[in-house]
Backbone as numpy.savetxt, mean C-alpha at the origin, in Angstrom:
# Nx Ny Nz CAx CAy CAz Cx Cy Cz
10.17 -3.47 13.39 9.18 -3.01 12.44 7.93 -3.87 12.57
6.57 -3.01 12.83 5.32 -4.17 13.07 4.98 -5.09 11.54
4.68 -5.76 11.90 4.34 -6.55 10.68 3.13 -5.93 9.64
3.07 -5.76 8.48 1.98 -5.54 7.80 1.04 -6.33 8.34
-0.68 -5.78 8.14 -1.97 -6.04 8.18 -2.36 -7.09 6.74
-2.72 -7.82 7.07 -2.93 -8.97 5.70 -4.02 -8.21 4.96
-3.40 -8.59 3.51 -4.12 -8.02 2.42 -6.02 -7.81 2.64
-6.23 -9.16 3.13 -7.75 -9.34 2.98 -8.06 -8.23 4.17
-7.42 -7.88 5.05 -8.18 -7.27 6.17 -8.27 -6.12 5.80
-7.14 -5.98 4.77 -6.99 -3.87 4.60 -8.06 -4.05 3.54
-8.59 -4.91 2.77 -9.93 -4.82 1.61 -10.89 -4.55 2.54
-11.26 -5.76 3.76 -12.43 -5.45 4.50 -12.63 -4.49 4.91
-11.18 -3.49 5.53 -11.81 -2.47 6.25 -12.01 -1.34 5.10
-11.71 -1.47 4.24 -11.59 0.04 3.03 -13.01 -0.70 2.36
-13.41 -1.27 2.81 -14.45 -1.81 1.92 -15.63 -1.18 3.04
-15.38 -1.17 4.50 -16.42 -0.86 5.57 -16.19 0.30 5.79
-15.49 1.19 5.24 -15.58 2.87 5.27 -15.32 3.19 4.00
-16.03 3.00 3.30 -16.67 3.17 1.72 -18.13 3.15 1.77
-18.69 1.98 2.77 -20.14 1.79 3.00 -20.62 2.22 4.53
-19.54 2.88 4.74 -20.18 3.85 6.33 -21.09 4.44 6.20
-22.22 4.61 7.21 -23.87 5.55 7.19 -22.74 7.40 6.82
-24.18 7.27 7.12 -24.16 9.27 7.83 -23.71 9.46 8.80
-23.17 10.46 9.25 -22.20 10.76 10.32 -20.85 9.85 10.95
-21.27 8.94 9.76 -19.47 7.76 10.07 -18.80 8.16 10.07
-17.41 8.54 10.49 -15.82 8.98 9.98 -14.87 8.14 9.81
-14.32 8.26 9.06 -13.48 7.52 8.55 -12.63 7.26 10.05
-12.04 8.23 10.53 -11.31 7.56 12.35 -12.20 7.23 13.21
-13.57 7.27 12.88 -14.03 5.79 13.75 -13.91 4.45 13.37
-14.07 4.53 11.45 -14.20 3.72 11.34 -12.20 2.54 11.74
-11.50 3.24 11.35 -10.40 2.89 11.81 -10.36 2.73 13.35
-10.66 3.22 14.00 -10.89 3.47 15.46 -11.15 2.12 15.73
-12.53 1.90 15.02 -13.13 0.03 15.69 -12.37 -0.56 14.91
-11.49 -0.48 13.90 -10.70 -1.98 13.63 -9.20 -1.83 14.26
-8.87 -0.75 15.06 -7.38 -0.80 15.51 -6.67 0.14 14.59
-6.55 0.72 13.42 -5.51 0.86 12.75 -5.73 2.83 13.14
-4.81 3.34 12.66 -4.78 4.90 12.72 -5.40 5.16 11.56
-5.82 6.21 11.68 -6.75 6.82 10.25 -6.19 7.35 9.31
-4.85 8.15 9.51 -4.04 7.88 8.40 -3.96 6.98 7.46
-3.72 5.97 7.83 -3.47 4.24 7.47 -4.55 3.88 7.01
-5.87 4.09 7.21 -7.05 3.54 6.33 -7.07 4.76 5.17
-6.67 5.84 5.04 -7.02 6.91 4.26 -5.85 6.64 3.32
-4.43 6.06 3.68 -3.88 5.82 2.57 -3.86 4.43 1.72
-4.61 3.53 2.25 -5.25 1.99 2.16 -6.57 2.17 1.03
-7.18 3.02 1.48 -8.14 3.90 0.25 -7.93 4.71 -1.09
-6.97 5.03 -0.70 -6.66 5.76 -1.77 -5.46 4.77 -2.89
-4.69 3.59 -2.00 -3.93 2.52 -3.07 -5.49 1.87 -3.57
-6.47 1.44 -3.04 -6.95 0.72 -3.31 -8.02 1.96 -4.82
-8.46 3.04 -4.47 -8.43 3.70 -5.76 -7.80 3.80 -7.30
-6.43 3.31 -6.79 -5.43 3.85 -8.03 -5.24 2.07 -8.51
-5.22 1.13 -7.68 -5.20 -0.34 -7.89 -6.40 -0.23 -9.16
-7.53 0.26 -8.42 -8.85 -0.16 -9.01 -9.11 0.74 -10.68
-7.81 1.53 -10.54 -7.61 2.69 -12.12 -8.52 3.67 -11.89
-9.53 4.12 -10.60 -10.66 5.02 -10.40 -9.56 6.52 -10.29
-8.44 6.58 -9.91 -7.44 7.61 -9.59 -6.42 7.28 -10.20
-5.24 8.45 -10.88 -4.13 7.94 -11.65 -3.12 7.72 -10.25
-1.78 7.20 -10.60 -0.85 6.69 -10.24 -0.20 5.42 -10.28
0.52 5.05 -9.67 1.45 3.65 -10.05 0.88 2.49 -9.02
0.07 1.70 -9.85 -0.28 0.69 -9.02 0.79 -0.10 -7.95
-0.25 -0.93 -6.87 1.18 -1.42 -5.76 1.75 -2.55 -6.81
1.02 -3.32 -7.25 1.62 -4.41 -8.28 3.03 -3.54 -9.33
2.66 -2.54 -10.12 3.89 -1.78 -10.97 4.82 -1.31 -9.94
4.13 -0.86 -8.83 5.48 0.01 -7.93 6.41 -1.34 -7.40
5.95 -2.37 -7.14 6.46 -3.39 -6.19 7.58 -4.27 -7.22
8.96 -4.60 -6.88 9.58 -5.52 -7.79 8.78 -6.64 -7.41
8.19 -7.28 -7.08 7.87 -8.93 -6.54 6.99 -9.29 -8.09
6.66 -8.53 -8.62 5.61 -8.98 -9.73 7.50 -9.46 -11.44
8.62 -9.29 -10.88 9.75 -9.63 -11.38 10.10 -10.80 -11.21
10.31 -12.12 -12.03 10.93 -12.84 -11.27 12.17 -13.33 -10.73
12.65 -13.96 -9.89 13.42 -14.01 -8.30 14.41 -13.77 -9.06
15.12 -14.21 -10.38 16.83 -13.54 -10.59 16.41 -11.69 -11.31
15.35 -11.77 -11.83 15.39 -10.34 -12.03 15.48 -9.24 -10.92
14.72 -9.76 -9.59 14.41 -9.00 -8.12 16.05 -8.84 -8.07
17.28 -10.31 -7.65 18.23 -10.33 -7.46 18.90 -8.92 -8.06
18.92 -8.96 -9.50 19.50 -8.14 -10.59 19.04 -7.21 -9.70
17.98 -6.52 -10.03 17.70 -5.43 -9.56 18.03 -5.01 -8.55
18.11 -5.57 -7.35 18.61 -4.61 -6.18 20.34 -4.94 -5.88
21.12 -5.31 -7.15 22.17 -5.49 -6.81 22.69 -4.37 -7.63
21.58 -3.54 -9.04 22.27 -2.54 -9.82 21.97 -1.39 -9.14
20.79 -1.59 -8.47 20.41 -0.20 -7.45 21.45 0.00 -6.42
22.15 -1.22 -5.83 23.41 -0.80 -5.04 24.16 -0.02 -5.37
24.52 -1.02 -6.09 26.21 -0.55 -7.05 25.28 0.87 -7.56
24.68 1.23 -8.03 24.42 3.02 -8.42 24.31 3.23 -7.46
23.68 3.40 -6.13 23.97 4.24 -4.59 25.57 3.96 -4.21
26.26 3.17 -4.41 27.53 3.42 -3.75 28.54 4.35 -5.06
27.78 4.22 -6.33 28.88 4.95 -7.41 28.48 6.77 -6.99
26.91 6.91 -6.49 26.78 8.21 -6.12 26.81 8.58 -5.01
27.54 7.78 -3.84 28.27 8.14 -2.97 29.12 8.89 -3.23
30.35 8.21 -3.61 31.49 8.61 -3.87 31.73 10.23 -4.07
Protein backbone atom coordinates (compact mmCIF):
# COMPACT_ATOMS: atom_id res chain seq x y z
CA UNK A 1 0.00 0.00 0.00
CA UNK A 2 1.75 3.52 -1.10
CA UNK A 3 2.12 5.63 1.68
CA UNK A 4 -0.21 8.67 2.13
CA UNK A 5 0.88 12.26 0.75
CA UNK A 6 1.61 14.47 3.95
CA UNK A 7 -1.07 16.58 5.14
CA UNK A 8 0.72 19.93 4.28
CA UNK A 9 1.25 18.89 0.63
CA UNK A 10 -2.47 17.82 -0.02
CA UNK A 11 -3.33 21.73 1.54
CA UNK A 12 -0.69 23.13 -0.94
CA UNK A 13 -1.90 21.47 -3.79
CA UNK A 14 -5.89 22.02 -3.12
CA UNK A 15 -4.87 25.34 -2.23
CA UNK A 16 -3.00 25.73 -6.04
CA UNK A 17 -6.12 24.48 -7.90
CA UNK A 18 -8.51 26.69 -6.07
CA UNK A 19 -6.22 29.66 -7.33
CA UNK A 20 -5.64 28.20 -10.92
CA UNK A 21 -5.93 31.04 -13.93
CA UNK A 22 -8.31 30.52 -16.83
CA UNK A 23 -8.06 27.61 -18.76
CA UNK A 24 -6.27 25.63 -15.69
CA UNK A 25 -7.69 22.10 -15.07
CA UNK A 26 -7.78 20.67 -12.32
CA UNK A 27 -5.63 17.32 -14.14
CA UNK A 28 -3.07 19.62 -14.96
CA UNK A 29 -3.03 20.94 -12.07
CA UNK A 30 -2.55 17.40 -10.47
CA UNK A 31 -0.58 16.47 -13.50
CA UNK A 32 2.43 18.99 -12.29
CA UNK A 33 2.34 17.78 -8.72
CA UNK A 34 2.27 13.87 -9.54
CA UNK A 35 -0.99 12.87 -8.03
CA UNK A 36 -4.16 11.58 -10.31
CA UNK A 37 -6.96 13.96 -10.57
CA UNK A 38 -9.27 11.96 -8.99
CA UNK A 39 -7.18 12.31 -5.84
CA UNK A 40 -6.96 16.13 -5.93
CA UNK A 41 -10.84 16.31 -6.66
CA UNK A 42 -11.48 14.17 -3.66
CA UNK A 43 -8.68 16.17 -1.46
CA UNK A 44 -11.01 19.22 -2.42
CA UNK A 45 -13.89 18.28 -1.68
CA UNK A 46 -12.60 16.70 2.26
CA UNK A 47 -11.03 19.86 2.46
CA UNK A 48 -14.69 21.62 1.69
CA UNK A 49 -16.61 19.63 4.24
CA UNK A 50 -13.38 20.02 6.89
CA UNK A 51 -13.80 23.75 6.20
CA UNK A 52 -18.11 23.27 6.97
CA UNK A 53 -18.40 25.11 3.20
CA UNK A 54 -20.23 21.46 2.18
CA UNK A 55 -22.19 19.08 4.58
CA UNK A 56 -20.73 15.75 5.61
CA UNK A 57 -18.58 14.02 8.25
CA UNK A 58 -15.47 15.72 8.80
CA UNK A 59 -11.95 13.55 8.46
CA UNK A 60 -11.36 14.48 12.23
CA UNK A 61 -15.35 12.93 13.22
CA UNK A 62 -14.94 10.12 10.59
CA UNK A 63 -11.36 9.13 11.93
CA UNK A 64 -11.15 7.13 15.51
CA UNK A 65 -7.56 8.80 16.19
CA UNK A 66 -9.31 12.02 17.58
CA UNK A 67 -10.36 8.87 20.62
CA UNK A 68 -8.01 8.23 23.02
CA UNK A 69 -5.50 5.07 22.65
CA UNK A 70 -7.74 2.65 25.15
CA UNK A 71 -10.92 4.00 23.57
CA UNK A 72 -9.30 3.32 19.70
CA UNK A 73 -8.32 -0.23 21.50
CA UNK A 74 -12.14 -0.64 22.70
CA UNK A 75 -13.31 0.24 19.62
CA UNK A 76 -11.87 -1.91 17.13
CA UNK A 77 -12.03 -4.84 19.42
CA UNK A 78 -16.21 -4.33 19.63
CA UNK A 79 -16.23 -3.81 15.85
CA UNK A 80 -14.59 -7.33 15.69
CA UNK A 81 -16.40 -9.25 17.92
CA UNK A 82 -19.78 -7.66 15.92
CA UNK A 83 -18.18 -8.79 12.38
CA UNK A 84 -17.44 -12.25 13.63
CA UNK A 85 -21.12 -12.43 15.64
CA UNK A 86 -22.51 -11.45 11.93
CA UNK A 87 -20.61 -13.92 10.37
CA UNK A 88 -21.92 -16.66 11.86
Amino acid sequence: MPKPYPEEFREDVVRVARNRGPGVTVEQVAADFGVHAMTLWKWMRRADVDAGTKPGTTGQENSPRHLPRGARAELTMHNSSRELTTAS
